[in-house]
N, C-alpha and C positions, 0 to 999 in steps of 0.2 A: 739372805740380807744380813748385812755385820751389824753386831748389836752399837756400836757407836752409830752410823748412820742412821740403825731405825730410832734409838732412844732421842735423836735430834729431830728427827722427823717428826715423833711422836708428842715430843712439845709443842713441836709448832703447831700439829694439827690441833693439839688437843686446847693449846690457850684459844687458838683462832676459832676452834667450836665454841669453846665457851665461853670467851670473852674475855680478854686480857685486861681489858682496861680497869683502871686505877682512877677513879674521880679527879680531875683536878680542881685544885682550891681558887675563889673565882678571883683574888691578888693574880695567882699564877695565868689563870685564862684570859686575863684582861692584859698585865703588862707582859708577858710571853720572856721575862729577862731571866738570865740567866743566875743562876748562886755565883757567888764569889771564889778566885778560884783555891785551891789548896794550897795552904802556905809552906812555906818553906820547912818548918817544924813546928811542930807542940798540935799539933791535929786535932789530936786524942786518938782512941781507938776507931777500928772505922768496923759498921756492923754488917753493909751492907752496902752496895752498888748496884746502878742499873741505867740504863739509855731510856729517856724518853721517845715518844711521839712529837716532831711539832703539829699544833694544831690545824697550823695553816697552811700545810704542803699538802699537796693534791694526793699524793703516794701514802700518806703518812707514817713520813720517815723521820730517822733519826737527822733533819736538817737544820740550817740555820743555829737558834739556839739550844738546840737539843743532840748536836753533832758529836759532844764531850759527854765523858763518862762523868753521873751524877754520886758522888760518893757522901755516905750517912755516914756519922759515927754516935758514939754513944750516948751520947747527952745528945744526940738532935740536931745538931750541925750540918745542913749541906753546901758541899763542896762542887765545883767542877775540876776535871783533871784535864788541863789544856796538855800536858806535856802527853798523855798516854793517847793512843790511836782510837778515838771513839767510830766514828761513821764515818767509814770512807766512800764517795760516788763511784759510780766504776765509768770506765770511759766505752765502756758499751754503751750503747743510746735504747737498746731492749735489756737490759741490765739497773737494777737499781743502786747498787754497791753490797757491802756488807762490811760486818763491824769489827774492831779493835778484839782482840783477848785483852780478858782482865782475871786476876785471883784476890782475894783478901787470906791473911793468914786466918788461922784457928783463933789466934787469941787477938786479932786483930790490930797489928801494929806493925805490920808489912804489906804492902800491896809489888802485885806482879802485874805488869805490861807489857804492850810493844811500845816502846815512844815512839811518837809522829816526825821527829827531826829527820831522825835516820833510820829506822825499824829495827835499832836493837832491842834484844828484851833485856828489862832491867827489872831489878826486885830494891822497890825506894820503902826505906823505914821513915812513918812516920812524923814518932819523937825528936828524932836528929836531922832528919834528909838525905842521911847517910845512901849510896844509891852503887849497888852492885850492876856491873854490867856481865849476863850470862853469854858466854861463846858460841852463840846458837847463830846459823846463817836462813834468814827471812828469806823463801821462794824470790828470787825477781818479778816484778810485774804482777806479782798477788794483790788482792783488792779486799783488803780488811786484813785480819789475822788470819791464815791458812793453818792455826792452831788452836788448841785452846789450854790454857794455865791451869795449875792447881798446885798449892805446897802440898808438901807432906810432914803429917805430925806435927812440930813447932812453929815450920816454915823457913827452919837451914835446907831445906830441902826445897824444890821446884819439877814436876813433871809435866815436860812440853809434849802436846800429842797433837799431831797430826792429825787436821778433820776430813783431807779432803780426799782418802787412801782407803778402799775395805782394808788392809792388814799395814795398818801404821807400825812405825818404828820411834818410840818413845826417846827422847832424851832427857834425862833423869842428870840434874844440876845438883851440885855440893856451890849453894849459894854464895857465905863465905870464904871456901876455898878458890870459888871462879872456874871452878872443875866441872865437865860432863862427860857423862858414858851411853853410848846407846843400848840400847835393852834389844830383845831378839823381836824380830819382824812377826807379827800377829799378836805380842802380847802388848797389855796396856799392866801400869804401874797400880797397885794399890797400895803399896806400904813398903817403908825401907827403916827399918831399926839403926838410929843413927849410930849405937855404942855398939850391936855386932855386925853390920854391914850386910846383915838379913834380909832380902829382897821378896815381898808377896807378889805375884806377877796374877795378871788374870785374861785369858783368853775366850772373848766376851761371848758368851753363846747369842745363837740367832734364831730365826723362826724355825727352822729345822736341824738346826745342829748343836751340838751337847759345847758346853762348854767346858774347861778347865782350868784348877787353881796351878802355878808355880812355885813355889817355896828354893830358892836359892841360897845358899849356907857356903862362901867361896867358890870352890872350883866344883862342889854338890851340887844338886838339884832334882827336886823331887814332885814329880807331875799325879794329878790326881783328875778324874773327871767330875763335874758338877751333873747333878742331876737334870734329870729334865724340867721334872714337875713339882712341884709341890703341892700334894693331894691331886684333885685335879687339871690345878690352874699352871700353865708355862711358866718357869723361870726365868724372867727377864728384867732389865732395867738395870739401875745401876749398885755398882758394891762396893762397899767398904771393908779394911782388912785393917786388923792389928794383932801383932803379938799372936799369931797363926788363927785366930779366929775372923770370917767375914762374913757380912749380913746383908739382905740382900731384901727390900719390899717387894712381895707378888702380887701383880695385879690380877685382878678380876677377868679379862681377857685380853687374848692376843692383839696383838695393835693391827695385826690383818680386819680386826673386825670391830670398827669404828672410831679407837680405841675404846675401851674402858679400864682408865691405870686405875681404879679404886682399889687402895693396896686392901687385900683379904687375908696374905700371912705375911708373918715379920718371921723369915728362913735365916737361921743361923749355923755355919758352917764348920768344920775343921777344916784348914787349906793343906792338911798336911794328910790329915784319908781321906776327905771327900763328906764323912757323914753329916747330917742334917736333922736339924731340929725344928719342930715349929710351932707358932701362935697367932693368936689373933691379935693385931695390933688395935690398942681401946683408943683410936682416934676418934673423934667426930664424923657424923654420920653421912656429913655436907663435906668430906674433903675428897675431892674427884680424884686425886695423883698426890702420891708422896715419895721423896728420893729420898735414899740414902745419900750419905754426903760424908758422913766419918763417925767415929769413934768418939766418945765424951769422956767416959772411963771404962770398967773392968765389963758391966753389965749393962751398960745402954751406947746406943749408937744415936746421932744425930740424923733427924729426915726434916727436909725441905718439903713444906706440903703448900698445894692451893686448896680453897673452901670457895665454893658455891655462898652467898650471902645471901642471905632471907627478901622477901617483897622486891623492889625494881632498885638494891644496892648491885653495883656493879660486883662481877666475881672478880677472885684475889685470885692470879698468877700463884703459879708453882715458886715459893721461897719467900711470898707473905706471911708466911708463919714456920714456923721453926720449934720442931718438938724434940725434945728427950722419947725414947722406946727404949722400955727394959725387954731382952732378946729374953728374959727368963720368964718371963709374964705377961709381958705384950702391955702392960700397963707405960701411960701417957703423959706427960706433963710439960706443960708450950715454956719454950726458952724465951720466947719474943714473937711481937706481933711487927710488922714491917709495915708502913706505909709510906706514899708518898704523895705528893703533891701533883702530878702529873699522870700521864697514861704512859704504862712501862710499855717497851716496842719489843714484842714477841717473846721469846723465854731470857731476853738480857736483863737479868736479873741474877747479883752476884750476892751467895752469903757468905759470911765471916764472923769474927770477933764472938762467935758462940761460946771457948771459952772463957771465962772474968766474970764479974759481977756487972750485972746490969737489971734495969729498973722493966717487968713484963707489962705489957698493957694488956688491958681487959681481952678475953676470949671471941666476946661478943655470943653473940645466940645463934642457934643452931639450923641451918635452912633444912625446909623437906629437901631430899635429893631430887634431880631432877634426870628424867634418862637418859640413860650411858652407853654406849657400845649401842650393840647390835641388837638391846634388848630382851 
């Protein structure tokens, strides 16, 4: 099984075990209206995104007022994105639909989508409105995104991947310039050095097969295998690369066996030999799954974590919290607490704007865990 397909898989199961939902505020449960939608400029940063639940659909789906992508920024502002492809039905009648891609930049003042008009992808800033259109051609007759977004580094960058393929073929955008290249068929993108045209590639391991890093340097390239294990727990999930180092949270067990993603090392890489280092990451003792997601600076990587919450609070989805890891010490410290007004619909739930200053809200307390996996 390819590690994109199981690590998609693996959210869903894993929020659907434990319960995705997000309280909503009883304003929001009573008038069901929507935020206002995103203006034309001056936004602000944006931190985070995500698709609700509507209350009152039978499926509970992203319908009615909850079809649009719900966009936070950093003072607290929420938006709707009518122009980007939230939740589309499918015209299958055993079919529910499925949703739009969306990316937020690193520093949060780019969003990447499909727009609904005509399913281009475009990359709209913010501050200006200013709105590239990338050269990417949208499957026909696809129902939601048949990809998913993410920039790279600043966000001159954009990597389109292909969800619905075991061995996608990435295409990798020079935003500004309106340019794309396709990357080689089985590898997915982690990193592209914008001043030397340095490309980390990673070919994702799976429940039974090894994975490996790419390091391209022009017409070079130099392949390395990734370990299996680390100590004794599988290798899997998602990674981050920069500047030839990539990191990678291990869970606790294989996702064959109930999941349990409770990351137990924080595995830091060479992509250029393969060797491996590793720690304990000092999260909290209540966070069921934490992703990598990138790079902050020289010694810490950014993860996307859910937490189990104490007495009968609802648990927080994967990307309600948001931590700094030092790869040299496993030591912790939350960039931001995410919440929202609604119940988020399955792992749609977008982070960003992690780089900049912004204001952290309380940690909260610590729940007992409760059990994971297979036991």
């Amino acid at each position: 099984m390819n590690l994109t397909t199981c690590l998609r898989a693996a959210s869903v199961i894993t929020l659907a075990a434990l319960g995705s939902a997000v309280p909503a505020s009883p304003a929001t449960a009573a008038t069901g209206a929507a935020p206002p939608a995103l203006p034309d400029s001056g936004a602000g940063r944006a931190t985070f995104a995500y698709l609700c639940v509507n209350p009152k659909d039978r499926d509970s789906i992203p319908s009615g007022p909850c079809q649009s992508w719900r966009l936070v920024t950093a003072d607290g502002q929420r938006f709707t994105v009518p122009d980007a492809l939230g939740w589309e039905k499918s015209k299958n009648p055993d079919e529910l639909g499925e949703s739009g891609a969306l990316a937020i930049s690193p520093d949060g003042t780019r969003i990447a989508y499909q727009r609904a008009a005509d399913d281009a992808v475009v990359v709209r800033d913010l501050a200006s409105a200013q709105t590239w259109t990338i050269p990417y051609r949208v499957p026909r007759d696809s129902v939601g995104s048949p990809f998913t977004l993410r920039f790279v580094r600043d966000g001159s960058g954009l990597a389109i991947t292909p969800a619905d393929t075991d061995v996608p073929s990435v295409t990798f955008a020079d935003v500004t310039a309106g340019t794309t290249r396709r990357l080689p068929k089985g590898w997915t993108l982690l990193d592209a050095d914008p001043e030397t045209g340095r490309l980390t590639l990673l070919k994702p391991p799976g429940l039974s097969d090894r994975g490996a890093f790419r390091t391209v340097d022009g017409t070079r390239g130099t392949t390395v295998k990734i370990p299996t294990h680390a100590h004794k727990h599988l290798i899997w999930g998602a990674f981050a690369a920069r500047d030839g180092r990539a990191a990678n949270l291990v869970p606790k067990q294989a996702p064959a066996c109930g999941p349990d993603m409770t990351p137990v090392w924080l595995a830091a890489f060479s992509t250029r030999t393969g060797k491996m280092t590793t720690v304990k990451p000092r999260l909290p003792a209540d966070v069921y799954q934490a992703d990598v997601i990138d790079w902050l600076n020289d010694e810490e990587i950014v993860a996307a974590a859910g937490r189990e919450r104490p007495g009968k609070a609802a648990t927080k989805p994967v990307g309600s919290y948001v931590y700094a890891l030092n790869v040299s010490t496993g030591a912790a410290r939350l960039l931001a607490t995410l919440s929202t007004p609604e119940q988020v619909y399955g792992d749609r739930l977008i982070v960003g704007g992690y780089v900049g200053p912004r204001t952290v809200a309380a940690a909260g307390k610590t729940a007992k865990p409760s059990p994971r996996g297979c036991g």
